[in-house]
N, C-alpha and C positions, 0 to 999 in steps of 0.2 A: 211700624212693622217689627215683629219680633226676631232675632239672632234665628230662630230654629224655620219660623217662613223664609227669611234670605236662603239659609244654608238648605230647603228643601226646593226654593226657587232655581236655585244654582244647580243642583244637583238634576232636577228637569231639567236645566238648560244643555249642562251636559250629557245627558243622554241621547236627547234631539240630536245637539251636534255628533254626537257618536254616527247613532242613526244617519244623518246623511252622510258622515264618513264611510258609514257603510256601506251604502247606496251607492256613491261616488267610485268606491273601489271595484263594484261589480261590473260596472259600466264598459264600456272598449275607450280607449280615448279617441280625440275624434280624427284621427290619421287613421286608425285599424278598422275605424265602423265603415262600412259598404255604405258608397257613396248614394246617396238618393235619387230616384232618377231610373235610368236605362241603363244595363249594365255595359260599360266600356265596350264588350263584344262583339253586343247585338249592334252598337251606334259604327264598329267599324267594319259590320257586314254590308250594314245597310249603306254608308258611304262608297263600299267598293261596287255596292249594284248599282248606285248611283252614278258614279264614275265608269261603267259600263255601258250604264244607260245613253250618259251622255256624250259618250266615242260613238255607239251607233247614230245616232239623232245628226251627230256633228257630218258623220260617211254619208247618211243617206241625204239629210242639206247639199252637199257638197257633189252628189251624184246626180238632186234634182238641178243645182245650179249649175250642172256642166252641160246638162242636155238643154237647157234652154238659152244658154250662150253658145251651144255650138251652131254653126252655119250648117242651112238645109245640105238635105245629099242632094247630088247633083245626078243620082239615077233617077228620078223622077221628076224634071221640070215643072214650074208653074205655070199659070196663063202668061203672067204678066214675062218671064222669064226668058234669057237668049235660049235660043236652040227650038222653041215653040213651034211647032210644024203646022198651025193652026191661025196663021196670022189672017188678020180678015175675017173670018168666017163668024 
């Protein structure tokens, strides 16, 4: 290989590397680029519906489990029940 291919190989080369110096510098680095994905925002809207959602869910559990743990009313007896005026029949 002749002195004049080296020094015109060399001289592509840096150019190339220029070129991605260039390219590299237009770039954002990767702390300032917009994260990929869902914007932080929208992910902590949607956490606080979910976190709303799941207080009601939890209220209305908690309202079905008190009616069915509380004891019948006592204004309307059952068959089986004291106070039954129907005993016998």
């Amino acid at each position: 290989m002749s002195s004049d291919a080296v020094s015109e190989a060399t001289a592509r080369l840096e150019r190339a590397v220029g070129r991605l110096a260039t390219a590299l510098a237009r770039q954002p680095a990767p702390s300032e680029a917009a994260p990929a994905g869902v914007p932080p925002e929208a992910v902590a809207a949607l956490s606080a519906r979910l976190d709303e959602t799941l207080s009601r869910l939890r209220g209305a559990l908690a309202e079905i489990e008190g009616a069915e743990s509380a004891p019948p009313h006592d204004d309307e007896p059952g068959e089986d029940e004291p106070g039954d005026d129907n005993k016998g029949s």
